[in-house]
N, C-alpha and C positions, 0 to 999 in steps of 0.2 A: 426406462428399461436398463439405465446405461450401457448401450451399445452406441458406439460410436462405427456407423457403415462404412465411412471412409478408410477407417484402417482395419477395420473388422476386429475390433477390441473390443470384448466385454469387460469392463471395470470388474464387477463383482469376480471374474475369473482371474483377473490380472493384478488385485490388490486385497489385500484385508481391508475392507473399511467398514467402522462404526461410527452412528450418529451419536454423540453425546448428549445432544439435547439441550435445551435452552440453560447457560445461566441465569441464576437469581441474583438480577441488578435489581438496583431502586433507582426505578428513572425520575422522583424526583429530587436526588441526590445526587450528584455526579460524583463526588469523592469514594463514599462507600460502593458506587456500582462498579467505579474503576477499580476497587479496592479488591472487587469481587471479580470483576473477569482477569486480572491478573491473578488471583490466586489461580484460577479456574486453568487458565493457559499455564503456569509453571506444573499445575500440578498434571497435565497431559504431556508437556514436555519432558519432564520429570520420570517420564515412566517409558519414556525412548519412542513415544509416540508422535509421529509426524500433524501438530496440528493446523488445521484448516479453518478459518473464522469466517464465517457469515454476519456480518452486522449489519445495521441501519445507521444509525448514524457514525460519521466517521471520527467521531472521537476516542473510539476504540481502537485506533491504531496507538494511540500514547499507551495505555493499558495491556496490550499486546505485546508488545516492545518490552516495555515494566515487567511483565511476568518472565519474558525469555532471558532477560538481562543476566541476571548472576548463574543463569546455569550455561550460559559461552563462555570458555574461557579464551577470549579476546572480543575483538570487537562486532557489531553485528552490521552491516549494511543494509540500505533499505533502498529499495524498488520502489517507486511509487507514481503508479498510472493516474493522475486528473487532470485537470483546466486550471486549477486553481493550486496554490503553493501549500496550504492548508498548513502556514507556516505564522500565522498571528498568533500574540499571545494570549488571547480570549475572543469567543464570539458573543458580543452582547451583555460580557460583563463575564462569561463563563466560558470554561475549556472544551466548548463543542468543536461542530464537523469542521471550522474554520482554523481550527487550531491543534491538530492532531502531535505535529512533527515538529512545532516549536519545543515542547514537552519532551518528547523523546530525545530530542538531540540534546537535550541536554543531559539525559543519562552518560556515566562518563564512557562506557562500551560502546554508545552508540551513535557517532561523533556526526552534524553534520557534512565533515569531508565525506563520508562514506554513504551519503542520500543523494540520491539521482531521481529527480521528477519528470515525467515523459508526459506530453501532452498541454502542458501550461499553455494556458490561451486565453482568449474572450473576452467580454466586457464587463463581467461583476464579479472580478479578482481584487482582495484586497493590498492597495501600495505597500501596507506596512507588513505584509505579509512578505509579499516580494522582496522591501527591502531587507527583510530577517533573513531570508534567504542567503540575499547576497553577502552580507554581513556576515554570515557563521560559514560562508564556502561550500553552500551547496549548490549542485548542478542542477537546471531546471533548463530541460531540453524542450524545445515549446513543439507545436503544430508545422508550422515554418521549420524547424532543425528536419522535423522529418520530412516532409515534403522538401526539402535541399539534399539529405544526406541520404533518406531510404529507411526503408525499416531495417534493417539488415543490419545498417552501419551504427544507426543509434542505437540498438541492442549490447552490439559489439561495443563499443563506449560505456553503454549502465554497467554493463559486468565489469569491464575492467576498474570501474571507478568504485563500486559496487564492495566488489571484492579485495578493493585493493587494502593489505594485511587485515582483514576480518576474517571468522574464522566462521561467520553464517551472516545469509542474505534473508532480509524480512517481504515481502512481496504483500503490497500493498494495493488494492485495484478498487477504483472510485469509477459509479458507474455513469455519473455524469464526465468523464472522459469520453465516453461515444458518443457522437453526435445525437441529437435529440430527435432527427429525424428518426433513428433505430430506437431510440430508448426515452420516449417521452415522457416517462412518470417520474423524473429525475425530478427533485425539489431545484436545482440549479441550473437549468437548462443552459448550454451556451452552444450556439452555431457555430459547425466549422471544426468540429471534432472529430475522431477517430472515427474510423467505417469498422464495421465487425472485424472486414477480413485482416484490416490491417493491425487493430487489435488481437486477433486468434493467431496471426500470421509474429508477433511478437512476445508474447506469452508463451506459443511454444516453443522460441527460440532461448527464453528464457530458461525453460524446464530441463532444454534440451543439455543446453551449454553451462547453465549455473552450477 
């Protein structure tokens, strides 16, 4: 319906929103499908339109990234909720879900000083993903920061690191970040992950504050 009871907000009263509808990727081509949601994302950007991606696999955050790119003029930073750094430079020989943000940071707007990962954790992250990470200066705030610091506080850190001289934040949200006890159909299960609330409870601190 979207109504949200807790604050007694209807969406559909509180926002213009349209479903665009699926792109036309070729999922057995990763180039030309990337080739295609990035048109797809500049040209809704393009038109002052605040876009919202739904995808399945997360190699679509490169793609994403790629379309918004030349129409910031400066840099974009990027939020980015998982377990995993999804910072290798190919999965399997290809630029899948394990390798979203090695791609991107390399665009030159999109540096990764300005990428902040929340939630890194578990037991079937890749080394050399990690080590890309550490390597290019991105911040990957694991399970442990938050349990030490609070949701509150790691927030408060993504933004300022997030933001710091970019002129837009990319927000990024991988559903295996919640523990699998909440969301089991995750192809990447890893225990010991975000509870909803502390998910809901940081995302909209994000909305709030970014």
């Amino acid at each position: 319906s979207g109504y949200n009871f807790e604050l007694g907000v209807d969406l559909r009263e509180s926002l213009t929103i349209v479903d665009c509808g699926d792109d036309n990727v070729i999922p057995a081509n990763l180039a030309k499908a990337f080739d295609q949601i990035d048109k797809a994302v500049a040209y809704v950007h393009e038109r002052g339109v605040f876009p919202v991606i739904l995808g399945g696999d997360h190699s679509i955050g490169y793609p994403d990234i790629r379309g918004l790119a030349p129409y910031i003029d400066g840099n974009i930073g990027i939020i980015h909720f998982d377990r995993h750094t999804d910072m290798s430079e190919s999965s399997l020989d290809e630029r899948m879900h394990g390798s979203p943000f090695f791609h991107a940071t390399n665009i030159p707007n999109a540096p990764a000083s300005n990428l902040v990962q929340i939630g890194i954790g578990g037991w079937t992250g890749n080394r050399g993903g990690v080590r890309n990470a550490r390597e290019r200066g991105a911040t990957s705030l694991t399970i442990t920061d938050i349990d030490r610091w609070g949701t509150d506080r790691v927030i408060e850190t993504a933004l300022d690191i997030a933001w710091k001289d970019a002129k837009a934040v990319f927000l990024s949200f991988d559903i295996d970040s919640i523990d699998p006890a909440f969301a089991p159909g995750t192809g990447t299960p890893e225990s010991g992950g975000l509870t909803p609330r502390e998910a809901l409870r940081m995302l909209g601190l994000i909305t709030k504050e970014g």
